[in-house]
C-alpha positions as CSV (number, residue, x, y, z in Angstrom):
1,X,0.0,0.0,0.0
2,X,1.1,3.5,-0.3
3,X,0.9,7.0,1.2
4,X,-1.1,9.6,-0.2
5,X,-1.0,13.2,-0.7
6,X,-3.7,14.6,-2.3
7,X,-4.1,18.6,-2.9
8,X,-7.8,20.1,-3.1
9,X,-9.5,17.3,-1.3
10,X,-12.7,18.9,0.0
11,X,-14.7,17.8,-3.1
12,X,-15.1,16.7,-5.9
13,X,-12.2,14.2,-7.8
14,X,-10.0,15.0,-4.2
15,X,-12.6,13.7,-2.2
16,X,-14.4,11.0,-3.8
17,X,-10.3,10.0,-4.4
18,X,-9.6,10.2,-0.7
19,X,-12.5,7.8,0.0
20,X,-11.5,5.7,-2.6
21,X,-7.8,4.9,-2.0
22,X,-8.8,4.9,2.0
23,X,-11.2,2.2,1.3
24,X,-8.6,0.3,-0.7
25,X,-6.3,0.3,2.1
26,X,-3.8,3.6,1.4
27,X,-2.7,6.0,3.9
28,X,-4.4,9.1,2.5
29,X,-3.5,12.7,3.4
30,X,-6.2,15.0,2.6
31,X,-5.4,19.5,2.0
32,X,-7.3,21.7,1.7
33,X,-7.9,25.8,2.9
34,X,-9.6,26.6,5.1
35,X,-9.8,23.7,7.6
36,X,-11.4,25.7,10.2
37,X,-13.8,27.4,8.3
38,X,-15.4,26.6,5.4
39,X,-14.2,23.6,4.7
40,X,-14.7,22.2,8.2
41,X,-17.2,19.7,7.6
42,X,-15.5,18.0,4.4
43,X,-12.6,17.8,7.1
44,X,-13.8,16.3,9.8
45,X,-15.5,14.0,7.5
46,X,-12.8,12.9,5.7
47,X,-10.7,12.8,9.1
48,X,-13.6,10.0,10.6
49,X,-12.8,8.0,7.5
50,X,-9.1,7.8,8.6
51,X,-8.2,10.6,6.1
52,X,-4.9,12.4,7.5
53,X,-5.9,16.5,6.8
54,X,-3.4,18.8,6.7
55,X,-4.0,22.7,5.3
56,X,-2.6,23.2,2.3
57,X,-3.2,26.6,0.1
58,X,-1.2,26.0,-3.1
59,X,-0.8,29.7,-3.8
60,X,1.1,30.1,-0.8
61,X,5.0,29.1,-0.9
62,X,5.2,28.8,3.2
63,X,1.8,27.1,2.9
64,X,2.7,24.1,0.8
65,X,6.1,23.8,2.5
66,X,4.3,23.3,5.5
67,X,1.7,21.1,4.6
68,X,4.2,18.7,3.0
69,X,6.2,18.3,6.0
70,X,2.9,17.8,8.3
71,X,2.1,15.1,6.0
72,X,5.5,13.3,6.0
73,X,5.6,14.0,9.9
74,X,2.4,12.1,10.2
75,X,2.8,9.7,8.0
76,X,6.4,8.8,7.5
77,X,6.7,9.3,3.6
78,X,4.8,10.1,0.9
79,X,5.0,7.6,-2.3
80,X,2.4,9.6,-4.6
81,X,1.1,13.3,-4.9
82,X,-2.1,14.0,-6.9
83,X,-2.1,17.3,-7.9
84,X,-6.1,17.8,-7.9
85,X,-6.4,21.3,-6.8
86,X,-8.1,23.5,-9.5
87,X,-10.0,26.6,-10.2
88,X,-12.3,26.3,-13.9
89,X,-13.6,29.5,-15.9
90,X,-16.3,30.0,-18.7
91,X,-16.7,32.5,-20.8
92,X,-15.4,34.8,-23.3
93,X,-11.4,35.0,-23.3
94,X,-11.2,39.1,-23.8
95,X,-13.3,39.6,-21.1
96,X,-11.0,37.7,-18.5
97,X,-9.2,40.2,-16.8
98,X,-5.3,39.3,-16.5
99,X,-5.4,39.5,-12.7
100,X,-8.0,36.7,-13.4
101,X,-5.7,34.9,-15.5
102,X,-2.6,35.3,-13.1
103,X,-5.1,33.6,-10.4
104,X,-6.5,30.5,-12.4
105,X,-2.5,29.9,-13.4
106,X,-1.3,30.4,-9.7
107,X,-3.7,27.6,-8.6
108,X,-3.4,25.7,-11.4
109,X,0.3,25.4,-13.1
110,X,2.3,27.4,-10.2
111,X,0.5,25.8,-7.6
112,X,1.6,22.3,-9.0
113,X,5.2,23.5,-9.2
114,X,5.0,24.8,-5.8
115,X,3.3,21.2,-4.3
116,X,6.2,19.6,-6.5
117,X,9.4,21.3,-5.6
118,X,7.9,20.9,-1.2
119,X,7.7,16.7,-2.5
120,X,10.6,16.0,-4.9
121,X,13.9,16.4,-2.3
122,X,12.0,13.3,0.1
123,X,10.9,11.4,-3.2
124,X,14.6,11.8,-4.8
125,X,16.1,11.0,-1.3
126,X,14.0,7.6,-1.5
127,X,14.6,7.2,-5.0
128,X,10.5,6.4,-5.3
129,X,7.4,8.5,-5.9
130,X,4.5,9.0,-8.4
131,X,3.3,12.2,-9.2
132,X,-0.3,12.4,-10.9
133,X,-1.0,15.1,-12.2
134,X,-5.3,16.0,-13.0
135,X,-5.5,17.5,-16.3
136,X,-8.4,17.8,-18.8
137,X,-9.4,16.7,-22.4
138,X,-9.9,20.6,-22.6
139,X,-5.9,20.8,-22.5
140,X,-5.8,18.6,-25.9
141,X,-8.4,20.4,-27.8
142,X,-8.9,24.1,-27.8
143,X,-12.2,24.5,-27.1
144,X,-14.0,28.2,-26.8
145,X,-15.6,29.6,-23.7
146,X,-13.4,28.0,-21.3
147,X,-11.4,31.2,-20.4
148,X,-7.7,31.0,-18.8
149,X,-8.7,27.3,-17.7
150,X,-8.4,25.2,-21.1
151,X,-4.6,27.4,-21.5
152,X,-3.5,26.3,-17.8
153,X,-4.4,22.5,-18.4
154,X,-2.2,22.4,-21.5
155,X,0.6,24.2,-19.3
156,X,0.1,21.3,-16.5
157,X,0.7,18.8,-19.3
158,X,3.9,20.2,-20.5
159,X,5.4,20.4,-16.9
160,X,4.5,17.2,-16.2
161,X,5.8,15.7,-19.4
162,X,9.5,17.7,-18.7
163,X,9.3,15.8,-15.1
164,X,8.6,12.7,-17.0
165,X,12.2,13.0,-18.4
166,X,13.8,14.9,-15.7
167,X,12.9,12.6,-12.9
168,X,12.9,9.3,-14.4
169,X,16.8,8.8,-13.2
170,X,15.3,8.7,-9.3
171,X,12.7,6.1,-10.0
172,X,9.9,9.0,-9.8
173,X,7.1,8.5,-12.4
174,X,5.1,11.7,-13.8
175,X,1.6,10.6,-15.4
176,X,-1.3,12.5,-16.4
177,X,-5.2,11.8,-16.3
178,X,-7.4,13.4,-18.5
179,X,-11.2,13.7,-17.0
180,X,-13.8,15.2,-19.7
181,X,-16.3,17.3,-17.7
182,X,-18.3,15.6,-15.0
183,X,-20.9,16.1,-12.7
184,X,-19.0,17.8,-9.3
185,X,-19.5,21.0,-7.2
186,X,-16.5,22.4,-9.4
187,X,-18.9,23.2,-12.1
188,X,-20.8,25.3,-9.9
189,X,-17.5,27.4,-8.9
190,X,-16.6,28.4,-12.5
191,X,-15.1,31.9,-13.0
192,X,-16.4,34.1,-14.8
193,X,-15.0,37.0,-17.3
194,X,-14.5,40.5,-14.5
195,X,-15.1,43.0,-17.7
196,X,-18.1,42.0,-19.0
197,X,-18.5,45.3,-20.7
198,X,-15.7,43.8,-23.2
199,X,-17.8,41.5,-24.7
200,X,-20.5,44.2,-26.0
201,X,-19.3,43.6,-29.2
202,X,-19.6,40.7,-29.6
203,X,-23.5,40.4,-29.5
204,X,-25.3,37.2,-29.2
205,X,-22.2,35.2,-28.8
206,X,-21.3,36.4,-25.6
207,X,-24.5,34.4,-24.2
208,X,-23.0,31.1,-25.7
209,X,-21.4,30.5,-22.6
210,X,-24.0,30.9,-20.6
211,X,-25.7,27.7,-22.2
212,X,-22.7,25.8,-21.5
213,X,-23.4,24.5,-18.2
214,X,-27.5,23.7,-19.1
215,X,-25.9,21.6,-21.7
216,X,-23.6,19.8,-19.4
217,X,-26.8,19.2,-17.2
218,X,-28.3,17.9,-20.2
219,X,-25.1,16.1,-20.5
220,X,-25.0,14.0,-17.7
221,X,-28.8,13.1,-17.8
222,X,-28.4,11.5,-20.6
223,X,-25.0,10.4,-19.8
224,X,-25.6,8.4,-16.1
225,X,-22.6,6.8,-16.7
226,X,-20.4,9.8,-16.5
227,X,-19.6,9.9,-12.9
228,X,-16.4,11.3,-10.8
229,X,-15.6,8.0,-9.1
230,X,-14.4,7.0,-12.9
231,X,-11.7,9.7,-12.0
232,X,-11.2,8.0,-8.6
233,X,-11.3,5.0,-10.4
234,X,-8.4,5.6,-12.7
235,X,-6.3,6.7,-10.5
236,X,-6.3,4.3,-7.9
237,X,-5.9,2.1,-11.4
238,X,-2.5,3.9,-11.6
239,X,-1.3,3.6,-8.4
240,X,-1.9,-0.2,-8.5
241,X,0.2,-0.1,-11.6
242,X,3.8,-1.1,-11.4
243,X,6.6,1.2,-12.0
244,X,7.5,0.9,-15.9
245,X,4.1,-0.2,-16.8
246,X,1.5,3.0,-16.0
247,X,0.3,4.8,-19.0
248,X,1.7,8.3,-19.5
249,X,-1.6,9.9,-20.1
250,X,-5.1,8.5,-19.3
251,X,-8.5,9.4,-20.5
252,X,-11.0,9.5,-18.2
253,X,-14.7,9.6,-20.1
254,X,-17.8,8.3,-20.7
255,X,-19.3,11.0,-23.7
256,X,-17.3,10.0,-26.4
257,X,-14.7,12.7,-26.6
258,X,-12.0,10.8,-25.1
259,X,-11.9,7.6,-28.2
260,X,-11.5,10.8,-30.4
261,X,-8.8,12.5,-28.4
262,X,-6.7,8.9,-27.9
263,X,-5.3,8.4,-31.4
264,X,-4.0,11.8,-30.6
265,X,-2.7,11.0,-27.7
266,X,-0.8,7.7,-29.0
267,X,0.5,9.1,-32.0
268,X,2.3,12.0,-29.7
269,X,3.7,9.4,-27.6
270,X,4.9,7.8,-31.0
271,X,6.5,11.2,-31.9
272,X,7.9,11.7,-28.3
273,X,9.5,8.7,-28.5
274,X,10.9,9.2,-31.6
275,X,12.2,12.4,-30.8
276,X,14.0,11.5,-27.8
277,X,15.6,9.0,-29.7
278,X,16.6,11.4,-32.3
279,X,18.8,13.3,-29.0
280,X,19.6,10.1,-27.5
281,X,17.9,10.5,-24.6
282,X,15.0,7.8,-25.0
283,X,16.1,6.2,-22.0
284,X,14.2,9.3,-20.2
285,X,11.1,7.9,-21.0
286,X,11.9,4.7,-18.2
287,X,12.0,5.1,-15.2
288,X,14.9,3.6,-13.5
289,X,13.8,0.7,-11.2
């Protein structure tokens, strides 16, 4: 079994995670913000199901260095991080302000790096670790109305393919899951664009985006099948997997999107390879036993 660490564990993927990997016999750390106040309840609940929580804010440098250690402390080590924490947007890109933008990327890309760089000196010293990182199939196609979100997904894949390669000499494996949309509380804490007045001009399609979440209702009622514990699923899937054997990337989806987006997917591995061998430095794409 292994220990734990998962970042934004107070819903949705982080928490129905948590359960999962508890329930299969993990140590599980749980962060969060806020542990004392609004995420108090998801808290204590996830501490009565033997979840460790700790209070992590992944914008904040001393935040995550502290958290990390409170998790080692209390646990001993920490084989896999799953970088889960996430802010999504919808709407227009010109009217997204770039304070906005410098927020969704903090939490999303930074705050990875920041979670990372607390994990990788223990995982090096150990010469062991998996580091999962929760993407989207919105990083592999460019799909409108998403905002700064889609832009910081595709960012998360590229740092986690350069660890891929960096890290494999330490026996630290960097994979990616790729969730389409699904039915979770983040959906209802989308961003929104902070100068609406922007998108006067551009008429009836500034209220596209506003459809966009009746559609994913729709969606999912048709759709029963395309639940979060698939996420959960997956990546407790991973963990299971031996070292050498886990999938780089892994679709997660239920709609149909995902058989489309694989071919690309493989074929990009193909090309990766191939690459790496043209610089002869394949032997990245191992990781060392």
């Amino acid at each position: 079994m292994s220990t734990v660490l998962i970042t934004g564990a107070a819903s949705g993927f982080g928490r129905r995670t948590a359960a999962t990997l508890r329930t299969a016999g993990h140590t599980v750390v749980g962060s969060m913000r806020d542990v004392a106040g609004r995420n108090a309840t998801a808290a204590a609940d996830l501490t009565a199901a033997g979840v460790h929580v700790v209070e992590i804010d992944v914008t904040d440098d001393a935040s995550v260095d502290r958290g990390v250690q409170q998790a080692i402390d209390a646990t001993g080590a920490i084989d896999v991080v799953i970088n889960n924490a996430g802010q999504g947007s919808l709407g227009l890109q010109e009217g997204f302000t770039a304070e906005q933008w410098r927020n969704v990327f903090d939490i999303n890309v930074i705050g990875v790096q920041r979670v990372n760089r607390a994990v990788l000196p223990h995982m090096k010293a150990r010469r062991h670790g998996l580091l999962i990182q929760i993407s989207s199939l919105s990083a592999r196609l460019a799909i409108p109305f998403q905002g700064p979100y889609s832009p910081s997904k595709s960012a998360v894949e590229t740092l986690a393919e350069v660890y891929r390669a960096e890290l494999s000499p330490f026996g630290i494996d960097s994979v990616i899951v790729e969730p389409n949309a699904m039915p979770t509380e983040f959906l209802g804490r989308l961003l929104t664009p902070g100068d609406a007045g922007r998108l006067d001009d551009y008429g009836d399609l500034a209220k596209v985006p506003d459809g966009f979440l009746a559609g994913f209702e729709a969606t999912f009622a048709a759709n029963p099948a395309q639940q979060p514990q698939l996420v959960a699923d997956a990546i407790a899937e991973l963990i299971a997997t031996p070292v050498g054997e886990r999938p780089f990337r892994t679709i997660v989806d239920r709609l149909g999107l995902g058989d489309q987006i694989a071919p690309y997917n493989d074929h990009l591995e193909s090309v990766t390879h191939q690459v790496f061998a043209s610089f002869q430095i394949e032997h990245l794409l191992r990781v060392a036993g």
